[in-house]
MARVOMAR-74282 format. One record per residue: x, y, z of N, C-alpha, C in turn; residue in one letter. Coordinates in nm, 2 decimals, padded with zeros to 4 digits. Example, Ala and Ser with C-alpha at 12.3 -4.5 7.8 and 13.67 -1.06 7.14 Angstrom:
ATOM      nxx      nyy      nzz     caxx     cayy     cazz      cxx      cyy      czz   aa
ATOM    01.32   -00.57    00.78    01.23   -00.45    00.78    01.32   -00.33    00.78    a
ATOM    01.28   -00.22    00.71    01.37   -00.11    00.71    01.29    00.00    00.79    s
END
This chain:
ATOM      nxx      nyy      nzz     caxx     cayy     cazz      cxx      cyy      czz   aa
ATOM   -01.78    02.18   -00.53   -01.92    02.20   -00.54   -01.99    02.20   -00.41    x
ATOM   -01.89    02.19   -00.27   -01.96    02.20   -00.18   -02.05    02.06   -00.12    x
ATOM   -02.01    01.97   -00.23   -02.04    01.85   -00.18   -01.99    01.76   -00.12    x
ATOM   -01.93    01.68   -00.01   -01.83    01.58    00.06   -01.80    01.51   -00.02    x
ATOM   -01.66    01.44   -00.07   -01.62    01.33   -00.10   -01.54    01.23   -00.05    x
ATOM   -01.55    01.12   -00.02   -01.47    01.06    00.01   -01.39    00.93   -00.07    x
ATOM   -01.28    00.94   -00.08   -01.24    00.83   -00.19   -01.17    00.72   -00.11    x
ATOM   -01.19    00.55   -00.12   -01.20    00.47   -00.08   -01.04    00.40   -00.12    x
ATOM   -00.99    00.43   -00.22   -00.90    00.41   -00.29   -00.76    00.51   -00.36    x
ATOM   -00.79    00.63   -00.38   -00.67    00.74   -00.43   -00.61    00.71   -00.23    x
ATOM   -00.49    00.72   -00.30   -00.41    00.73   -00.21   -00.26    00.87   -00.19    x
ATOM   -00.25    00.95   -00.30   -00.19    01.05   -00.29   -00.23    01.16   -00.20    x
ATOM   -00.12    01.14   -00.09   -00.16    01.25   -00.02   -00.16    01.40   -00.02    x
ATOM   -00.12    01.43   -00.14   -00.15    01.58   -00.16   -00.33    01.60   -00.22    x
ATOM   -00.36    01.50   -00.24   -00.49    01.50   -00.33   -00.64    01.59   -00.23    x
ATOM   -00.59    01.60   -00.12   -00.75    01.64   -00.08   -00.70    01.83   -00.09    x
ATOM   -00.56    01.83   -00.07   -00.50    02.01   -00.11   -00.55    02.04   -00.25    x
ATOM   -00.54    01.96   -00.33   -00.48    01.98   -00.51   -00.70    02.01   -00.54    x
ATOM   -00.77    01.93   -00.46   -00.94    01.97   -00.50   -01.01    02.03   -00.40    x
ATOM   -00.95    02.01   -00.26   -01.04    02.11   -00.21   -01.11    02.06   -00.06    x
ATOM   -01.14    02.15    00.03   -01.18    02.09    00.15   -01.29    02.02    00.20    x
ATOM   -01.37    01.96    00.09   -01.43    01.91    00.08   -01.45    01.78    00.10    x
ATOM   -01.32    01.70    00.03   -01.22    01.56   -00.03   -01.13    01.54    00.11    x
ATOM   -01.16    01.41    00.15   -01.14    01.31    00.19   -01.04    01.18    00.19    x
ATOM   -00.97    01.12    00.22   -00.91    01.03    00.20   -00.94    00.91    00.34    x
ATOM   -01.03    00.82    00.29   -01.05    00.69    00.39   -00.90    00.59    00.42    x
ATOM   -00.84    00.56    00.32   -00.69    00.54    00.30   -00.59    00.62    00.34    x
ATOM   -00.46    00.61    00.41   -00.34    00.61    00.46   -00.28    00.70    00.32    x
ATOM   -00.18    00.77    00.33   -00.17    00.81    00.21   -00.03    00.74    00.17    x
ATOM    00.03    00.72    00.00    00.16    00.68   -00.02    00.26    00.68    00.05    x
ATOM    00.29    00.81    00.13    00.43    00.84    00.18    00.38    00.75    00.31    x
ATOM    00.29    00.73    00.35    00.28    00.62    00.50    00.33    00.49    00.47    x
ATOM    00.26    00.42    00.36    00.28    00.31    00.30    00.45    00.26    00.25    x
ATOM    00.52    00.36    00.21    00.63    00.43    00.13    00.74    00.41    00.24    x
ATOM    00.66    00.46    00.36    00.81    00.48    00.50    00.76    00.33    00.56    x
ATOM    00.64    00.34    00.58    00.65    00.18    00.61    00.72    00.07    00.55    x
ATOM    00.73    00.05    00.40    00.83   -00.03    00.41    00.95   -00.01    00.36    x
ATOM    00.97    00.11    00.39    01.17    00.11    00.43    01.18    00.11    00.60    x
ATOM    01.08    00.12    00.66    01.12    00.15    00.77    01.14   -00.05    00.85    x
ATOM    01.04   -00.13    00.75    01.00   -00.28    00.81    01.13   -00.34    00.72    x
ATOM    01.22   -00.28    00.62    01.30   -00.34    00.54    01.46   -00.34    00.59    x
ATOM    01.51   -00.18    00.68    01.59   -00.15    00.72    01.59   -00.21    00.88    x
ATOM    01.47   -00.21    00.94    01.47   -00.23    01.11    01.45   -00.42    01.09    x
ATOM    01.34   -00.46    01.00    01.30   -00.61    01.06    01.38   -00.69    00.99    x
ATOM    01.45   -00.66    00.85    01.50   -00.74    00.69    01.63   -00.72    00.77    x
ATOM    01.64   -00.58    00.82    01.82   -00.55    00.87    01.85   -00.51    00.66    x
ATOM    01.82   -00.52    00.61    01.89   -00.43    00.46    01.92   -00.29    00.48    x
ATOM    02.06   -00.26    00.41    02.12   -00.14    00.45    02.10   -00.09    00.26    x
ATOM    02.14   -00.15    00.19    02.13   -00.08    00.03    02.02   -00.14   -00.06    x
ATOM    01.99   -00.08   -00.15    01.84   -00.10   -00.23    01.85   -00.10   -00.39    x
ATOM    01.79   -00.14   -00.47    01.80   -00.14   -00.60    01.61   -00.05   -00.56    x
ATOM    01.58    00.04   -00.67    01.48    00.04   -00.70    01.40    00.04   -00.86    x
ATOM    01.27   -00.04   -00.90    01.22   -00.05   -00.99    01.08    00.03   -01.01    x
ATOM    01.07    00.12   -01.10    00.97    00.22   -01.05    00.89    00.23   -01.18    x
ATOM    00.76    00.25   -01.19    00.70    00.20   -01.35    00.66    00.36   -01.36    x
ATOM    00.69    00.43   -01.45    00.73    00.57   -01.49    00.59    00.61   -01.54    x
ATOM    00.51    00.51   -01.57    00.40    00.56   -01.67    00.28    00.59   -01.57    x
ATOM    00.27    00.62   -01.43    00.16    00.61   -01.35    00.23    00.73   -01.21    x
ATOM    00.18    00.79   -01.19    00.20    00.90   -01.09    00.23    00.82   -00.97    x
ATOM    00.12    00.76   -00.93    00.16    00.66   -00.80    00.26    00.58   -00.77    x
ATOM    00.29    00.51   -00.88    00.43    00.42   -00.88    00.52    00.50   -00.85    x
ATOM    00.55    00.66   -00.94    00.64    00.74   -00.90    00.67    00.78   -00.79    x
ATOM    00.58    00.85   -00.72    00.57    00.87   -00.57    00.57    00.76   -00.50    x
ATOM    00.57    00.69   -00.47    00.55    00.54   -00.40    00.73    00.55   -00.41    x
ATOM    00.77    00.55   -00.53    00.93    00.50   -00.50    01.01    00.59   -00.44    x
ATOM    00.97    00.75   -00.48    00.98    00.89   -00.48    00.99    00.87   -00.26    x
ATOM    00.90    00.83   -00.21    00.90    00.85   -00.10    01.01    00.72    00.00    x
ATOM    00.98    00.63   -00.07    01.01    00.52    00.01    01.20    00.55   -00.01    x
ATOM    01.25    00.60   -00.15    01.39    00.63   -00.12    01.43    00.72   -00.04    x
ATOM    01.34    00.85    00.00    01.38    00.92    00.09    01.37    00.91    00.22    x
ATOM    01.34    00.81    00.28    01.29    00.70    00.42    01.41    00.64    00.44    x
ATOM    01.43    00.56    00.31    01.54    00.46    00.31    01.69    00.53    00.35    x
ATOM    01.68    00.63    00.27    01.80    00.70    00.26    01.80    00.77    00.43    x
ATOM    01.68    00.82    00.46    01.69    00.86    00.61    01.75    00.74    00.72    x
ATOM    01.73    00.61    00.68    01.75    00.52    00.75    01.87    00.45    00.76    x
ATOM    01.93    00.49    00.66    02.06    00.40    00.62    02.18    00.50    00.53    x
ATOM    02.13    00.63    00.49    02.24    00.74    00.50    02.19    00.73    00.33    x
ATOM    02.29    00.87    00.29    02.25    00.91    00.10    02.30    00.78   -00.03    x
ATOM    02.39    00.72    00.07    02.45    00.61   -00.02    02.36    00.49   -00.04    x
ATOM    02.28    00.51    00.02    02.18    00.34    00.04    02.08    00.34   -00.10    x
ATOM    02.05    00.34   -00.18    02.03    00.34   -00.30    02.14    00.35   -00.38    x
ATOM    02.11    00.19   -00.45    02.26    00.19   -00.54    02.20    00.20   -00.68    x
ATOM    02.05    00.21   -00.72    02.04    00.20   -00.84    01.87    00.26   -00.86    x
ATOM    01.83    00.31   -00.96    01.70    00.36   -00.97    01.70    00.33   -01.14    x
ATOM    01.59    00.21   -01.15    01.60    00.15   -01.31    01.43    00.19   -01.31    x
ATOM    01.37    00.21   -01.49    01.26    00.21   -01.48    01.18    00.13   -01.57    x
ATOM    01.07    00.13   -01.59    00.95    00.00   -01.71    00.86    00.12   -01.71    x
ATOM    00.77    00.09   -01.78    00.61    00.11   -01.76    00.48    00.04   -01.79    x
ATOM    00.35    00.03   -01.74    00.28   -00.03   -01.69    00.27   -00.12   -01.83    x
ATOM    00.23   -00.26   -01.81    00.21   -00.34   -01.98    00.33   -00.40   -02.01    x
ATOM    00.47   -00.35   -01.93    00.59   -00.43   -02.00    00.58   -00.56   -01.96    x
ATOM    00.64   -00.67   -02.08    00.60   -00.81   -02.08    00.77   -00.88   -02.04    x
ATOM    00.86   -00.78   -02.11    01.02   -00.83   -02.08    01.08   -00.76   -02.00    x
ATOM    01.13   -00.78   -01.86    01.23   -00.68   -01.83    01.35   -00.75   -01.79    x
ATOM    01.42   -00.79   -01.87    01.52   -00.87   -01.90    01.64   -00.81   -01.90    x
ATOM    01.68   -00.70   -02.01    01.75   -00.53   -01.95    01.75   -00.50   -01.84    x
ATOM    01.62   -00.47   -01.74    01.62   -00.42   -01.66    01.72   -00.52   -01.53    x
ATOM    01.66   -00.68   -01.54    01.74   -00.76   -01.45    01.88   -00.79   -01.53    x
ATOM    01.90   -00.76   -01.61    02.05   -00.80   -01.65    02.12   -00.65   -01.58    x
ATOM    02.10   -00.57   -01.61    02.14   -00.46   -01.51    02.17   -00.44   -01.35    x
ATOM    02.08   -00.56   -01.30    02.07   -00.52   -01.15    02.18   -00.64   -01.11    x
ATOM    02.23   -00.75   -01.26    02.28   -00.86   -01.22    02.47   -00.81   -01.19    x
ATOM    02.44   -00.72   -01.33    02.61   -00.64   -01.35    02.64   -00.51   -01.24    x
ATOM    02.52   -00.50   -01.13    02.58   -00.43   -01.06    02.74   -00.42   -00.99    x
ATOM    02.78   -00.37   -00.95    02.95   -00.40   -00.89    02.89   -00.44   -00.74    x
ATOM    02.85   -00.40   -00.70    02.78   -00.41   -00.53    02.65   -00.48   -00.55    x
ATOM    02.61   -00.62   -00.50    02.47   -00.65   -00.51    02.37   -00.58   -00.41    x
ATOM    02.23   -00.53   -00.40    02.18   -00.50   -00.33    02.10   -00.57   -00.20    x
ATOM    02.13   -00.53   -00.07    02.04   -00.64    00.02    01.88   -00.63    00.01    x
ATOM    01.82   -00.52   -00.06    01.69   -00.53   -00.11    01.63   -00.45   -00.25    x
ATOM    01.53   -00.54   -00.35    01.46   -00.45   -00.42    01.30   -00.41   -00.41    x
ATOM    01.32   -00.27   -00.41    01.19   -00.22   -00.40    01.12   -00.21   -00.56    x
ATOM    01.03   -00.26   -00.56    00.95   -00.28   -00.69    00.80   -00.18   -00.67    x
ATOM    00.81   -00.04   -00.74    00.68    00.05   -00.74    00.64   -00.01   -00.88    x
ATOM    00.50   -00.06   -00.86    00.39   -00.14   -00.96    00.28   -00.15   -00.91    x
ATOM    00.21   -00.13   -01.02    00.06   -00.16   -00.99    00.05   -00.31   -00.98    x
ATOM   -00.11   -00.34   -00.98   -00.13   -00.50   -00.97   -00.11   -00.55   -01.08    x
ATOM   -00.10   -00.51   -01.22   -00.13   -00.60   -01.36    00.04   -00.61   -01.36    x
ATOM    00.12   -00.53   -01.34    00.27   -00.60   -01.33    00.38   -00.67   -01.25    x
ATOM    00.33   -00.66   -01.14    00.39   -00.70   -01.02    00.40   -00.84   -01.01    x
ATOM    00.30   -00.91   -01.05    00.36   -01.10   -01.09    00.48   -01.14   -01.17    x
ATOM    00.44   -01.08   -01.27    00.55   -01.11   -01.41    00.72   -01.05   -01.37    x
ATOM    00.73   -00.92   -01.30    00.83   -00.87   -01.27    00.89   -00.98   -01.15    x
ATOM    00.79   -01.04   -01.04    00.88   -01.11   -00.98    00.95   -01.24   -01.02    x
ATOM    00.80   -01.29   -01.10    00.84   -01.41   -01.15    00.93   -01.42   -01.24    x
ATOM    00.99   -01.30   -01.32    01.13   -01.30   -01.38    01.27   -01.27   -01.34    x
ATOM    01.25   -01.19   -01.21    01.33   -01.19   -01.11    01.41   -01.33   -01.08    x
ATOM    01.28   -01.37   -01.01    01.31   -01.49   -00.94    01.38   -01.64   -01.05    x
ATOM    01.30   -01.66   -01.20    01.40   -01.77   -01.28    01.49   -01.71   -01.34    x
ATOM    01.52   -01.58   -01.30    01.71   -01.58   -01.32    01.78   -01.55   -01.21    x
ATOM    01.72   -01.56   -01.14    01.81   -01.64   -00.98    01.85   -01.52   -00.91    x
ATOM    01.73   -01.43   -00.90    01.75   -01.28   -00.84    01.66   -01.33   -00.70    x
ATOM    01.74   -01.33   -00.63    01.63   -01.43   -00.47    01.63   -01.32   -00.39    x
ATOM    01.69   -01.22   -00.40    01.67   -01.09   -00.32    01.55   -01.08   -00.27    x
ATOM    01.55   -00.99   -00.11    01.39   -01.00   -00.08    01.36   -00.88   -00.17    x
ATOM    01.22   -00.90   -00.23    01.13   -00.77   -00.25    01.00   -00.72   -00.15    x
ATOM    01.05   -00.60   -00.16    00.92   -00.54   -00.11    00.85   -00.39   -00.18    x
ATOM    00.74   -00.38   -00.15    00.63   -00.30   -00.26    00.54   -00.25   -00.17    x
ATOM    00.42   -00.17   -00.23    00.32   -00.15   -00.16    00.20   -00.19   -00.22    x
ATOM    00.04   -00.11   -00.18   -00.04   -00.17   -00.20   -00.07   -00.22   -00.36    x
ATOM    00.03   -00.20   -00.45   -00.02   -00.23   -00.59    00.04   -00.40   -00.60    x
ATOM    00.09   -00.44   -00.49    00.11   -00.58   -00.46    00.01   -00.69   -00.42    x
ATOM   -00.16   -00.56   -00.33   -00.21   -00.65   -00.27   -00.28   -00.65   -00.38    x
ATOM   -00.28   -00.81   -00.48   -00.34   -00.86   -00.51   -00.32   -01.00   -00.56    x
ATOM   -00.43   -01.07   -00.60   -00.45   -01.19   -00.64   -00.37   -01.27   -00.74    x
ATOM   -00.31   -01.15   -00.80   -00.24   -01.15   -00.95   -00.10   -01.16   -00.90    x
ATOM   -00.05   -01.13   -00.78    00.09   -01.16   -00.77    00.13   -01.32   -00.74    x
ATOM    00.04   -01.36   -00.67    00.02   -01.53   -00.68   -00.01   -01.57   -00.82    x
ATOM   -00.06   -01.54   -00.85   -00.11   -01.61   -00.97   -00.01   -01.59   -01.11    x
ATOM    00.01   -01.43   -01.15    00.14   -01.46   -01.23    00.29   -01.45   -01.16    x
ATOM    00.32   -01.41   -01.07    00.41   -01.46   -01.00    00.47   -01.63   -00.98    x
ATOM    00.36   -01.71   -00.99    00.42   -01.87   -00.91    00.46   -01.86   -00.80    x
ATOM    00.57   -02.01   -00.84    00.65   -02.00   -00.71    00.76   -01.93   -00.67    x
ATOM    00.80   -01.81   -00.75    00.86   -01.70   -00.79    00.81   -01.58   -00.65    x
ATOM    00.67   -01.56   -00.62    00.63   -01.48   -00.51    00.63   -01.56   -00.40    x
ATOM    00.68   -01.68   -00.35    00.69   -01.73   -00.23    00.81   -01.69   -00.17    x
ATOM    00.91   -01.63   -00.26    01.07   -01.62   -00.26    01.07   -01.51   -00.18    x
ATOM    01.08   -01.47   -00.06    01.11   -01.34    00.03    01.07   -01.21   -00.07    x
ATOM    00.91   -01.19   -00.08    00.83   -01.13   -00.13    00.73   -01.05   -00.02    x
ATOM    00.73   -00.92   -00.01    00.66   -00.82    00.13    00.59   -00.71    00.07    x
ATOM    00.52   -00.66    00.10    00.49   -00.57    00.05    00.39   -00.47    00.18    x
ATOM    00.37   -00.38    00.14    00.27   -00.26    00.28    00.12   -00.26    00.21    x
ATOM    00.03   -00.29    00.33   -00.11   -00.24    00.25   -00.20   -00.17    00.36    x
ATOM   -00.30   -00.18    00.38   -00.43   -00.11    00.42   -00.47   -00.23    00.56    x
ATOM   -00.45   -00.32    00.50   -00.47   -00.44    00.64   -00.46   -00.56    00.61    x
ATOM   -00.46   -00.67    00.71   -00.43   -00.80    00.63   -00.59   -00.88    00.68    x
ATOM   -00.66   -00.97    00.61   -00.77   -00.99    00.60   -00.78   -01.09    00.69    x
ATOM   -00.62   -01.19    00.71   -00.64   -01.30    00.82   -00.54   -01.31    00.91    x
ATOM   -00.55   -01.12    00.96   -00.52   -01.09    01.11   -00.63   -01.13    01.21    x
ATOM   -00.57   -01.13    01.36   -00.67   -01.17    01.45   -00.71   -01.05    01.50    x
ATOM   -00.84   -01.02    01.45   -00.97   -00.91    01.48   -01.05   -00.97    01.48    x
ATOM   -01.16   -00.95    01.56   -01.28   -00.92    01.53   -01.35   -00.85    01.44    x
ATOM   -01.30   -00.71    01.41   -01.34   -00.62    01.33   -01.33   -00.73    01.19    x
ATOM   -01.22   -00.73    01.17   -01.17   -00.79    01.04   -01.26   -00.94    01.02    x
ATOM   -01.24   -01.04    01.09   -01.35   -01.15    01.09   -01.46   -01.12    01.09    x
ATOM   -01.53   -01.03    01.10   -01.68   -01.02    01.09   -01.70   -00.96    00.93    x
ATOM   -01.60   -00.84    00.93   -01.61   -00.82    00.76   -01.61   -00.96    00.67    x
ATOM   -01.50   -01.03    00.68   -01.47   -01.17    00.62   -01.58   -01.17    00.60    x
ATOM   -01.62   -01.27    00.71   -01.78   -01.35    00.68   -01.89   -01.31    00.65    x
ATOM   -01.91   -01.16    00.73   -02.04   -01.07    00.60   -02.02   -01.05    00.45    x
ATOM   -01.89   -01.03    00.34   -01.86   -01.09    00.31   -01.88   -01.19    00.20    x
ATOM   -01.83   -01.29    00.30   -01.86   -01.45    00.21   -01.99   -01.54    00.22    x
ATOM   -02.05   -01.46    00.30   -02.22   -01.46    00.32   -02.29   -01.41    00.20    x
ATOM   -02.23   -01.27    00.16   -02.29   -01.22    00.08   -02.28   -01.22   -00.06    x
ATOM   -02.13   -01.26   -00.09   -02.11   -01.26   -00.22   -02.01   -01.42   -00.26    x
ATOM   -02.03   -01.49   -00.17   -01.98   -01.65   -00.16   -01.84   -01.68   -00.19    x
ATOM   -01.78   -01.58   -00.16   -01.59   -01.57   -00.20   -01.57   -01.51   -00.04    x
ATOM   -01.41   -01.55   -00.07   -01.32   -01.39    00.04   -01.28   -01.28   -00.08    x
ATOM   -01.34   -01.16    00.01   -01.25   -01.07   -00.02   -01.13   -01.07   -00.12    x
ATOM   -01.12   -01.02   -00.21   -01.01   -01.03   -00.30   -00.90   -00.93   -00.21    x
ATOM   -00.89   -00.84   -00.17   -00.77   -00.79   -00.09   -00.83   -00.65    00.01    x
ATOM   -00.72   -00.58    00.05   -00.74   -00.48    00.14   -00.86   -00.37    00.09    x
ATOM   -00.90   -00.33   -00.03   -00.91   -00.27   -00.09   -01.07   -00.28   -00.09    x
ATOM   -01.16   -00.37   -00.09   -01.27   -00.41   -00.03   -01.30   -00.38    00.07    x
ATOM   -01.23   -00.41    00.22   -01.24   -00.35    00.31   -01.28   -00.20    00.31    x
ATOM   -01.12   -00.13    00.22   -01.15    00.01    00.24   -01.27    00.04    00.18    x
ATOM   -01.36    00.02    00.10   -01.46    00.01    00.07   -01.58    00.02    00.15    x
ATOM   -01.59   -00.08    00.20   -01.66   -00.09    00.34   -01.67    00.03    00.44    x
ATOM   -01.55    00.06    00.49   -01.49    00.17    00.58   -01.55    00.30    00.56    x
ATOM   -01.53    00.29    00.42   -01.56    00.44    00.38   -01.73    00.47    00.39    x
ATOM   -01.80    00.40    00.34   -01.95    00.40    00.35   -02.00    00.40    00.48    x
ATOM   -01.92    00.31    00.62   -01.92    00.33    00.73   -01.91    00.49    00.79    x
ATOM   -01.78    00.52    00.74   -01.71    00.62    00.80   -01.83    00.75    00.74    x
ATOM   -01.89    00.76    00.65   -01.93    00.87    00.57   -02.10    00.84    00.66    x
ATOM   -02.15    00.70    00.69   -02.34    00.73    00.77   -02.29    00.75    00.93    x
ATOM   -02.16    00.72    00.92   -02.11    00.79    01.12   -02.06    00.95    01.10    x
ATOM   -02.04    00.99    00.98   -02.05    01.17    01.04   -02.17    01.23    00.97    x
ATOM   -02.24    01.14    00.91   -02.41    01.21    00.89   -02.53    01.21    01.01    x
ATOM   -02.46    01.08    01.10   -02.53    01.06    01.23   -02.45    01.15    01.35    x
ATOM   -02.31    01.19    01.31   -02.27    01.30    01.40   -02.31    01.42    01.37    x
ATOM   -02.38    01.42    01.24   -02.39    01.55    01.18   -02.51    01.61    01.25    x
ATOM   -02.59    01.47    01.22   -02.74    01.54    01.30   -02.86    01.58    01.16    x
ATOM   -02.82    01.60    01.08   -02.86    01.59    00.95   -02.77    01.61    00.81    x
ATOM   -02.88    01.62    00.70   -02.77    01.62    00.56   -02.76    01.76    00.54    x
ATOM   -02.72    01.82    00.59   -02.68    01.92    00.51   -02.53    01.92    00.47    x
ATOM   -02.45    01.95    00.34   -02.35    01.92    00.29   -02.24    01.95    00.41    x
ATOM   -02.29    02.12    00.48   -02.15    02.17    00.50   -02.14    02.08    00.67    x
ATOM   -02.20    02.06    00.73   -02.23    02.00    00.87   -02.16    01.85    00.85    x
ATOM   -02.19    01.80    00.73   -02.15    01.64    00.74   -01.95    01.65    00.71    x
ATOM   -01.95    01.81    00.62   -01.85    01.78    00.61   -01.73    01.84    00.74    x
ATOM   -01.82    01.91    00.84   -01.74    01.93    00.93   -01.72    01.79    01.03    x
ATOM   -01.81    01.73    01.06   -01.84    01.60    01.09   -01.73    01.51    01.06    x
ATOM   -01.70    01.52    00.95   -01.63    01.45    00.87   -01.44    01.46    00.93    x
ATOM   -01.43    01.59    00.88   -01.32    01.65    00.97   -01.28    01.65    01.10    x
ATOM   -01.40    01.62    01.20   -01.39    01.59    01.35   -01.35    01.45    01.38    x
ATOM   -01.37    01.37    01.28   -01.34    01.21    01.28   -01.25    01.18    01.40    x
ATOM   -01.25    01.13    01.49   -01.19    01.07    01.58   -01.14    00.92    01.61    x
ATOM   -01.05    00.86    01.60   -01.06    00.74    01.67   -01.20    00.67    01.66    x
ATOM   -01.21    00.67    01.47   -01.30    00.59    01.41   -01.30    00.42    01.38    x
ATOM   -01.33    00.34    01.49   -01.25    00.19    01.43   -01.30    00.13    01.33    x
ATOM   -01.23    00.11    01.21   -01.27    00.02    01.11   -01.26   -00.08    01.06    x
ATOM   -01.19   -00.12    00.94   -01.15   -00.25    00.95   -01.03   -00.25    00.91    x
ATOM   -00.99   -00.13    00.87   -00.88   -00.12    00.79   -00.77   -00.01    00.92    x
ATOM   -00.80   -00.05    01.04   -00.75    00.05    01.16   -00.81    00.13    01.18    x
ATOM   -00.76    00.26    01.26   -00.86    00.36    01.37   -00.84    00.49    01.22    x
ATOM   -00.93    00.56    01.18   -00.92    00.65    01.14   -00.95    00.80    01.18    x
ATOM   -00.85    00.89    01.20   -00.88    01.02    01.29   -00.84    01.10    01.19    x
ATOM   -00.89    01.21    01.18   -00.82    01.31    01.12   -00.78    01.47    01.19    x
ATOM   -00.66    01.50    01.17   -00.59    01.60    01.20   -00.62    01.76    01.20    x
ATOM   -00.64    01.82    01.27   -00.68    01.97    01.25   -00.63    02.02    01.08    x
ATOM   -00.72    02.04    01.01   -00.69    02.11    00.87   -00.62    01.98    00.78    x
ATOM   -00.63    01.85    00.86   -00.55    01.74    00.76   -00.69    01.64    00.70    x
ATOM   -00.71    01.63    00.59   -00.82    01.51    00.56   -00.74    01.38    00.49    x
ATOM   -00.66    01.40    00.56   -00.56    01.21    00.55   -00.53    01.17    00.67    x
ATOM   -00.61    01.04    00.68   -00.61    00.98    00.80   -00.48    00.96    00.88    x
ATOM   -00.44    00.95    00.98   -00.32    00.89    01.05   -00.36    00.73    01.09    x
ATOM   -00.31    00.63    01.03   -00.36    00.52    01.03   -00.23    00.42    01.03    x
ATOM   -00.22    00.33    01.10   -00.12    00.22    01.15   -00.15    00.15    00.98    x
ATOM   -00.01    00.08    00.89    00.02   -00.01    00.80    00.01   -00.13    00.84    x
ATOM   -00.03   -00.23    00.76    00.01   -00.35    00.81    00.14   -00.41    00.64    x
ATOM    00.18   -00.51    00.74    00.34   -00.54    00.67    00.30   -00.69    00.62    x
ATOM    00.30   -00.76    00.50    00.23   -00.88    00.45    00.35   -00.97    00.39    x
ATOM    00.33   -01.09    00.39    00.46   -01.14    00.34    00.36   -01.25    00.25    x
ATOM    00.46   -01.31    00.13    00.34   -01.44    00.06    00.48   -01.56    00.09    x
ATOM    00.35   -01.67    00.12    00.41   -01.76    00.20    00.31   -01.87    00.13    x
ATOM    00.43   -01.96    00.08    00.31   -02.08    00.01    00.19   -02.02   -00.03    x
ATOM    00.18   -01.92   -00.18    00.06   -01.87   -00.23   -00.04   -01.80   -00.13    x
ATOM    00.01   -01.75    00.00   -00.09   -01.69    00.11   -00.03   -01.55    00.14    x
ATOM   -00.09   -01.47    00.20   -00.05   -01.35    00.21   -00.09   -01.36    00.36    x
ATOM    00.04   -01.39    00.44    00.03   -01.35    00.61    00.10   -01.19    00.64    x
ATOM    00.01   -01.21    00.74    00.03   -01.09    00.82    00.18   -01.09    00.91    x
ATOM    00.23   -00.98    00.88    00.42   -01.00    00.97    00.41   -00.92    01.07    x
ATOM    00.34   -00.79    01.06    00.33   -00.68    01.14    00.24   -00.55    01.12    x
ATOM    00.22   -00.46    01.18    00.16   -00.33    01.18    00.27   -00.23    01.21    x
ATOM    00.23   -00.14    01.18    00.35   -00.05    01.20    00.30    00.12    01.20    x
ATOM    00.28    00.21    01.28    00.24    00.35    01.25    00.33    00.46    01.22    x
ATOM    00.36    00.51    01.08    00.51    00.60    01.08    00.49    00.73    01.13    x
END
């Protein structure tokens, strides 16, 4: 319609091709998130083989696993995935699924778990009281509130995941969001995802003020010139003819119910 959009949250990076040059992505797309952590799983974990768990019922979970085995496999050769099991979003039992990963002949040195946030507690925390202590790692359908919470002490157990940023890195950028914030709405931040929020409303009145005015087609060239935009959630630039940012991951671990920051990483 000739109108700019920017989305704070879709993360598929075919999505700004699939509607149009108009669409935006403030967010890192899957396959960043995806190589990020096979790339922090194989180089920092040292894991050479993988079990993967992928919830069939959601496109993103697909691709998320979709990408991260072809990284992994780049990293560690075609044989490094020993298993690709699936659920879908709402399952309460996966008890099959871990009795499976238990009768493997080869155990694996890591499981990658593609989930959103409403599954990702319960899958670990059944992992973990049948004595599956393997590290896991995931992406951003991990950063949330809910993996502590139904997880237990089940997500303290060598549990990682890739997001958008970590909220109690040492920034300035990032500490000033915090506290504006918890000024404003008397909480922290529930996860990365807020931020991106933030970013995007930033990023979209900085190419209306590059624009020089509203006119649709000017803000959205504006838009597309984005340079080495700092936000909170890293530098956002975009690529000649690319409207998916190139943007550094950050790598999160939960530690005594906390989500620390391990690393950044740009694939």
């Amino acid at each position: 319609a000739g109108v700019p959009f920017v989305t704070s949250g879709a993360t598929l990076p075919s999505l700004p091709e699939q509607v149009g040059d108009y669409f935006f992505l403030a967010p890192f797309g899957d396959d960043a998130q995806a190589y990020v952590a096979a790339e922090y799983a194989a180089k920092d974990l040292n894991t050479k083989t993988a079990y993967v768990l992928k919830d069939t019922a959601m496109d993103f979970t697909m691709n998320l696993a979709a990408f991260f085995v072809e990284r992994f496999k780049e990293l560690n050769g075609d044989g490094a995935i020993l298993l690709e099991d699936t659920f879908k979003t709402g399952d309460q039992d996966y008890s099959a699924q871990i009795n499976r990963l238990k009768a493997m002949a080869t155990a694996p040195d890591l499981l990658f778990i593609s989930s959103g946030p409403s599954d990702c507690g319960l899958i670990v925390k059944q992992l973990r009281a049948a004595g599956v202590n393997t590290p896991v790692i995931s992406g951003d359908g991990f950063d949330t509130p809910l993996l502590i919470e139904l997880g237990g002490e089940g997500a303290n157990v060598e549990t990682y995941f890739s997001t958008h940023t970590s909220l109690t890195r040492d920034s300035e950028k990032v500490k000033n969001f915090v506290e504006s914030y918890k000024t404003e709405y008397g909480t922290d931040p529930e996860n990365a995802f807020t931020a991106l929020g933030y970013d995007t409303m930033y990023l979209i009145a900085d190419a209306i003020k590059r624009a020089g005015n509203t006119d649709p087609k000017a803000i959205r060239d504006a838009l597309a010139a984005t340079q080495n935009f700092e936000a909170v959630t890293g530098t956002i630039s975009y690529e000649p003819g690319k409207r998916v940012p190139k943007k550094s991951v950050a790598v999160l671990k939960v530690e005594n119910g906390e989500f620390v920051f391990m690393k950044e990483i740009t694939p």
